[in-house]
C-alpha positions, 0 to 999 in steps of 0.5 A: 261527465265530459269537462267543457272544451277550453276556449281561446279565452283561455289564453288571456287568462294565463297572461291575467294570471301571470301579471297578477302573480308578478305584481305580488312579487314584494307584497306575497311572494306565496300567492305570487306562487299560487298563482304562478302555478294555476297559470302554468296548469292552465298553459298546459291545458290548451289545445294545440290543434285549436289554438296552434302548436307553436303559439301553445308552447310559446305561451307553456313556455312562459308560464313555466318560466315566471313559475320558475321565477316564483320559486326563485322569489320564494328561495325554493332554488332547486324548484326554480332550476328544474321548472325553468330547465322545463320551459327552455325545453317547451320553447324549443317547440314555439314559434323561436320568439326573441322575446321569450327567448330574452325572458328565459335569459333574465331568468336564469341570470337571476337565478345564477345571480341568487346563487353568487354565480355572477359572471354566468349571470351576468353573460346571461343579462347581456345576452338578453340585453342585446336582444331587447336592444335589437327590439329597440325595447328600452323599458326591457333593456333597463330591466335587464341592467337592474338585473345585472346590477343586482348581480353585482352587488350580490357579488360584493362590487357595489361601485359597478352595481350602482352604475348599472342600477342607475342606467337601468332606472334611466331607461324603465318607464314608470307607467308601464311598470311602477313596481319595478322602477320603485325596486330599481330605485330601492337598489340604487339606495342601497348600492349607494349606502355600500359606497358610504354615499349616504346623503345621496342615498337618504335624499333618493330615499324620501324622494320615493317616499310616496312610491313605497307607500303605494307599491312597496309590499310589507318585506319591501317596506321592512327592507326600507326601514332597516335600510334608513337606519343603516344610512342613519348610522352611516350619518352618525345620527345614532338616535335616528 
């Protein structure tokens, strides 16, 4: 029997897909994948006669890149390579979006930055800083400077992490992504325990003491605990 023609329909579901795979980023990193893999199958089922050819690859182009990313967050990094290879090939054949063209770039960055391959990663995050900057976009531009102050601590700088940690966690709207101002403070912690800067660290860590409760995942929270016994070693406050 003959499967039923796809509707357009079938657009917002690949993106109600992707959101759901990345708001279980910190809280399963697996079904983050899962669900990163039935958007991408999804993607590649819509018909480009009907749908438009180049908005079609926009949107395969897209869901290959967050599934790139899911296998970057479940350290599957040779999956992550090719899949995200892949969606800069089918971007190619879209409409030339600069947003997705700035998603592909924070994607590679981060997965470079995984690989300790910093200054790649961070040439990548600047480019894609600057196309959100010329979108006058600062949610984004402060997604990318988590990014690269990400890098910077994975390379041992933790000075220069905690400055653009900072002016990243500045510029993120909090409603539009709770999630990711909470891991941007998160970071921020942790630079400023690096720097032995643990008062402000312990201070800043129980300010978000409510926003772990409600959006930190179990490997999020786990990484807090461990993280407040480092700053309380760090106090001399062995018992704690």
């Amino acid at each position: 029997m003959a499967s039923e023609p796809l509707l357009p329909t079938e657009i917002p579901a690949v993106l109600a897909l992707l959101r759901r795979s990345h708001a279980l980023r910190e809280e399963d990193p697996e079904r983050m994948l899962e669900l990163a893999r039935r958007a991408a199958d999804l993607a590649e089922e819509l018909d480009p006669q009907r749908l438009g050819s180049t908005e079609v690859a926009d949107l395969q182009a897209r869901a290959w890149a967050e599934l790139g990313d899911a296998y970057r967050a479940a350290d599957d990094f040779f999956a992550a390579e090719a899949t995200l290879a892949h969606a800069t090939v089918v971007a190619r054949e879209g409409t030339g979006d600069p947003l997705l063209r700035a998603l592909l770039l924070e994607r590679k960055a981060a997965l470079l930055a995984d690989g300790h391959r910093c200054s790649e990663a961070c040439s990548l995050f600047e480019a894609a800083r600057r196309i959100y900057q010329e979108l006058d976009d600062r949610h984004l531009v402060g997604r990318v400077l988590v990014g690269k102050g990400r890098a910077m601590a994975t390379a041992g700088e933790p000075a220069r992490a905690l400055q653009l940690l900072r002016e990243g966690l500045a510029k993120i709207d909090v409603d539009r992504d709770p999630l990711l101002a909470l891991t941007a403070a998160h970071h921020v912690v942790r630079a400023l325990a690096d720097c032995r800067r643990f008062w402000e660290a312990l201070a800043l860590l129980h300010q978000h003491r409510a926003a772990y409760a409600r959006y930190g995942g179990p490997l999020m929270l786990l990484e807090r605990t461990c993280l407040e016994g480092e700053i309380q070693a760090g106090l001399g406050r062995a018992r704690e």
